[in-house]
N, C-alpha and C positions, 0 to 999 in steps of 0.2 A: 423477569421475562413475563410478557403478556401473554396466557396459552391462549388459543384459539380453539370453541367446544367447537360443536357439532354442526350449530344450528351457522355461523359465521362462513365453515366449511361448505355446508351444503347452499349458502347465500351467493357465495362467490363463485361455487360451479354457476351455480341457474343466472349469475350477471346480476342480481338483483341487490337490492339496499340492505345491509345489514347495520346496526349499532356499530359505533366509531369503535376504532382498534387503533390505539395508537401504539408506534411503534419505533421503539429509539434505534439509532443508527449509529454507534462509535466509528470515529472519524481519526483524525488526528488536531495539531495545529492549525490556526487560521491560514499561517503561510505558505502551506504548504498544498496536494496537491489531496489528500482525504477532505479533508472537509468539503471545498466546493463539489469534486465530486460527489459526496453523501448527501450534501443538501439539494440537489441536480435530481437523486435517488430518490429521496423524498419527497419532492413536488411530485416526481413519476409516477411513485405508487399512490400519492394520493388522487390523481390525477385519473388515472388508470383502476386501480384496483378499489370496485365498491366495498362500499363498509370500514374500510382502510386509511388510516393516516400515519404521518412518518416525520421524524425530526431529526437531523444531524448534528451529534452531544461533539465539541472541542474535547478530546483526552490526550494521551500521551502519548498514542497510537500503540502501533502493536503486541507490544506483549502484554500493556495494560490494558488492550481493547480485548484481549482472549480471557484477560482474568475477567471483565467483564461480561465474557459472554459467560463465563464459566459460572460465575454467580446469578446470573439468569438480571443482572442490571439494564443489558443491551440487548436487544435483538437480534439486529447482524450488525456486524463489523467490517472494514477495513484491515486486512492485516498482510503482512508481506509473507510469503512461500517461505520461508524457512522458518522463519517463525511459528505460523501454522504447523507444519509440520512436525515441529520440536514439541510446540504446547500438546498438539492432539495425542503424540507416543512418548509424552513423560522425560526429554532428553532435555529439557530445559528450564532454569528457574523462574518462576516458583513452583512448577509443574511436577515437576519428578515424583514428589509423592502422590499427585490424583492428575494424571493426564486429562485435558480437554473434550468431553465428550460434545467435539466439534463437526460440522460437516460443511461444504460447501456448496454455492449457490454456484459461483465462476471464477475461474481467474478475469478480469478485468480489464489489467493494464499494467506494462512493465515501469517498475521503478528503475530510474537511470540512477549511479553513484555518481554524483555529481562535490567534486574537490576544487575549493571555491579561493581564493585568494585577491589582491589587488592587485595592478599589473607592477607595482615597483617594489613589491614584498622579496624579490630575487627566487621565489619558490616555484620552479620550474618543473619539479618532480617529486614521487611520491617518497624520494630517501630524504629530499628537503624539508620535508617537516622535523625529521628529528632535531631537538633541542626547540621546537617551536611552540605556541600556543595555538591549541588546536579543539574548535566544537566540535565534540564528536555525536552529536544530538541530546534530545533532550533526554530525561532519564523515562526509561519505560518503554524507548520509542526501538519501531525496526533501524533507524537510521544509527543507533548506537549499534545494536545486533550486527550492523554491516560495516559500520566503523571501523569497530573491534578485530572483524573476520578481515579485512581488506588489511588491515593494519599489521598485522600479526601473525599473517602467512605470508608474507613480506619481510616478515624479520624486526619489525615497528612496536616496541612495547605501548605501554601506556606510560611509563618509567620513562622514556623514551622521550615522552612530548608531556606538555601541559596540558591537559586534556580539560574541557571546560563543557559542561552538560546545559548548552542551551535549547530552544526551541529555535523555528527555522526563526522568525522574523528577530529575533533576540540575537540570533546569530547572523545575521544581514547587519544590524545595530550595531555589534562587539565589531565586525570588519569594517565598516565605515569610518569605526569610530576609532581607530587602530586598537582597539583593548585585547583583539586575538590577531595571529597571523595567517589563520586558514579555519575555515568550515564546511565540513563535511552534510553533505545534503543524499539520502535514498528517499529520491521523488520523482511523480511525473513529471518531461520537462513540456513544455515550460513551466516554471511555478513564477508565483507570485513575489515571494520575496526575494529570489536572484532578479526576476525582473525590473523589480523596484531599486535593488542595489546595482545592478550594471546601466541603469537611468542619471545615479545622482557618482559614481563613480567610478573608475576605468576596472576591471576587473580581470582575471585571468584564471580558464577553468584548466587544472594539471589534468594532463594526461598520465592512462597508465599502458603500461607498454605491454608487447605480449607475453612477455616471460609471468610480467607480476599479474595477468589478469589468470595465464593458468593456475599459478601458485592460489589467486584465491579460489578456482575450481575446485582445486586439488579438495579444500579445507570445507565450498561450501558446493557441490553440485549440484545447485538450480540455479548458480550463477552461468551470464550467458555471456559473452564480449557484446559491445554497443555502442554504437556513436551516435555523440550529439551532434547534427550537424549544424553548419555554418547560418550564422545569424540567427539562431533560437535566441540568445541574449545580445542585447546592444553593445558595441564592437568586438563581437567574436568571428572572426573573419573567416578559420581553420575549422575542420571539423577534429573533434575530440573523442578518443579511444578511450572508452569505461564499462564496467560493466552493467549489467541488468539483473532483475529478479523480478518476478510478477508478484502483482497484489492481487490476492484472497476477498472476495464477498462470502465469509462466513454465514453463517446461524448455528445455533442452538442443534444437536438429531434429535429433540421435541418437538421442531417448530409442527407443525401442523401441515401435513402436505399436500393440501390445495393452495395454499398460502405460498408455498416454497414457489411453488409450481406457478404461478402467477404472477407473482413476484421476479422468476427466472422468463418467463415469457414475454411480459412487459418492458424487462429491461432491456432483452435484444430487439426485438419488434418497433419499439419506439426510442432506438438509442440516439437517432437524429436529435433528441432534447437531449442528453446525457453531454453530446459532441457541441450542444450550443452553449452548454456551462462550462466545458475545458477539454482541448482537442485530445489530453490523454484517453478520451474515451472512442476515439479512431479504432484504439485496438481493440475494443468491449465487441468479439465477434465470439460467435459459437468456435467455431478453428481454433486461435487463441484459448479459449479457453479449454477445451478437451485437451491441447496438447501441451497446457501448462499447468494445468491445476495439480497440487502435491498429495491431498487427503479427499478420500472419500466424497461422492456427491452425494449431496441431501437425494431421498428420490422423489419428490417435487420434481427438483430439477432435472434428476435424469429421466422424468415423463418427457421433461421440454424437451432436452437435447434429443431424445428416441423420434418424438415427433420431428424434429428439426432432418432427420435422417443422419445424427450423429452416431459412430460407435464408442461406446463406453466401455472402454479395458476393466476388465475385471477386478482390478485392484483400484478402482477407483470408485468399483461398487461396495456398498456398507455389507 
C-alpha cells in the first residue's frame, strides 16, 4: 500500500498539485461487473482528485481482494458484505488467525445471484442441479462464498453436483460450449458476460423461490430477496426471484484520511461518470450506502457522509 505523508494530505485539502499517487484498485474478473466498475473509479479519481492516480488490477475478487488489502498490495477493493465482514472479525478463511484491519469507503451496489443455464438444459429449479455440472465461481471469488451459502442451506452439497471453479467469462464459455450444465454468477446485473452469452445462445435464469431465499437468510443475513427484471438479458421475458448482497469499497484503517475523504466525495458527487461505465452504479448513493454497509467506515468517509447530512450508527463507527 501507498501511505500518503503529510505534505500529499495538506495538497489535497488546499486543491492543489501534489507528486502522483498511484493507486491500485482490486476488482475482480473482466466479465464481470468489479472491474469495469473500478476502472470507471479510476479515471474518477484521477480525474478529480489532484495529485492522485488509480488503476483497476483483474483478481479473484473478494476474498483474494481482502488478502490483498491486508497485505497493503491494493488500496481499496471491491468486495461483497459478507465477506467483508467475515475477513474484518476473523470468521473466515484465511482470516481467522489475523482478521482484516479493513474499513470502508461505501457499500456501492448490490450483487444479484444470478443461476444461469441454457433454455433446453430441463434445469428449471434450484433442486435440479443436483447430479449436475455446476460453476460455482472462480476460486477466491464472493460468487463461490455465495455459491456455497445458497447451496447448502438448501440442503445442495458440493457432493451433490460437479462443482467446476471458473471465472465468469470461462463460465459463459463451459455453458455455450455444453462442458457444464449451470453457472452460478454474484454480480451487478447486467454484466458482460450473460450478456455476451444470451446474444449468441437461448439461456434460462432459475429462479429461487421464497421458502429457499429464506433458508439462505437464515445462514447469511445481509442477504436480501431481488429480482432481475424482464429483459435485462436477451430473451428473458419473466422477471426472476434471487437474492442480493451489497458490494464493499474498502481500504486499508491506514489510508490517510483526507484521501478517504476525497476519494468518498468524488465518488458520490460525480457518480453520473461512474453510471456511464455500468448502470450498477444507479445504486452508488449516500442512502444505499449507510443502510448497507456491514464494517466500520473509514472516517474520511464518515467526514463525507456527516457533511452529506447522513447519520452514522454507531457501530459503524471505528
Amino acid at each position: 500500500m501507498k501511505h500518503l505523508g503529510l505534505g500529499l494530505a495538506a495538497a489535497l485539502a488546499l486543491g492543489t498539485a501534489a507528486s502522483a499517487q498511484d493507486l491500485s484498485i482490486a476488482t475482480g474478473g473482466t466479465g464481470g461487473t468489479y472491474y469495469p466498475y473500478g476502472g470507471g473509479l479510476a479515471e474518477l479519481i484521477g480525474r478529480h482528485i489532484d495529485g492522485a492516480s488509480a488503476v483497476a488490477e483483474v483478481t479473484g475478487a473478494s476474498v483474494e481482494n481482502m488478502a490483498l488489502i491486508a497485505q497493503g498490495q491494493s488500496d481499496l477493493a471491491i468486495v461483497l458484505a459478507d465477506t467483508a465482514y467475515a475477513a474484518v472479525n476473523g470468521t473466515i478463511d484465511p482470516f481467522t488467525d489475523r482478521p482484516v484491519d479493513a474499513q470502508a469507503i461505501a457499500s456501492i451496489y448490490p450483487n444479484a445471484v444470478h443461476i444461469v443455464t441454457l433454455a433446453g438444459s430441463g434445469i428449471e429449479s434450484l433442486q435440479d442441479l443436483v447430479g449436475k455440472r455446476v460453476s460455482v465461481g472462480a476460486p477466491g471469488s464472493g460468487t463461490e462464498v455465495n455459491a456455497e451459502q445458497v447451496l447448502t442451506s438448501n440442503g445442495i452439497s458440493y457432493d451433490d453436483i460437479t462443482p467446476e471453479r471458473l471465472n465468469f467469462n470461462e463460465t459463459a464459455d463451459a455453458l455455450r460450449d455444453g462442458d457444464i450444465d449451470a453457472g452460478i454468477w454474484s454480480v451487478g446485473p447486467p454484466t458482460s458476460s450473460i450478456l455476451n452469452l444470451a446474444a449468441t445462445a437461448d439461456i434460462r435464469i432459475v429462479p429461487l423461490t421464497d421458502e429457499e431465499i429464506a433458508k439462505a437468510q437464515e445462514a447469511e443475513p445481509v442477504f436480501a430477496a431481488y429480482t432481475l427484471q424482464p429483459d435485462l438479458y436477451e430473451g428473458m421475458e419473466e422477471p426472476v426471484q434471487t437474492i442480493s448482497i451489497p458490494n464493499v469499497l474498502v481500504v486499508n484503517a491506514d489510508m490517510d484520511e483526507e484521501l478517504a475523504y476525497q476519494i468518498t466525495m468524488n465518488m458520490f458527487e460525480h457518480v453520473d461518470e461512474l453510471i456511464a461505465v455500468h448502470p450498477a452504479a444507479n445504486d452508488t448513493t449516500v442512502e444505499f450506502s449507510v443502510s448497507s454497509t456491514p464494517i466500520p467506515f473509514h472516517p474520511g468517509a464518515i467526514r463525507y457522509y456527516e457533511e452529506a447530512g447522513a447519520e452514522i450508527p454507531d457501530d459503524l463507527r471505528p
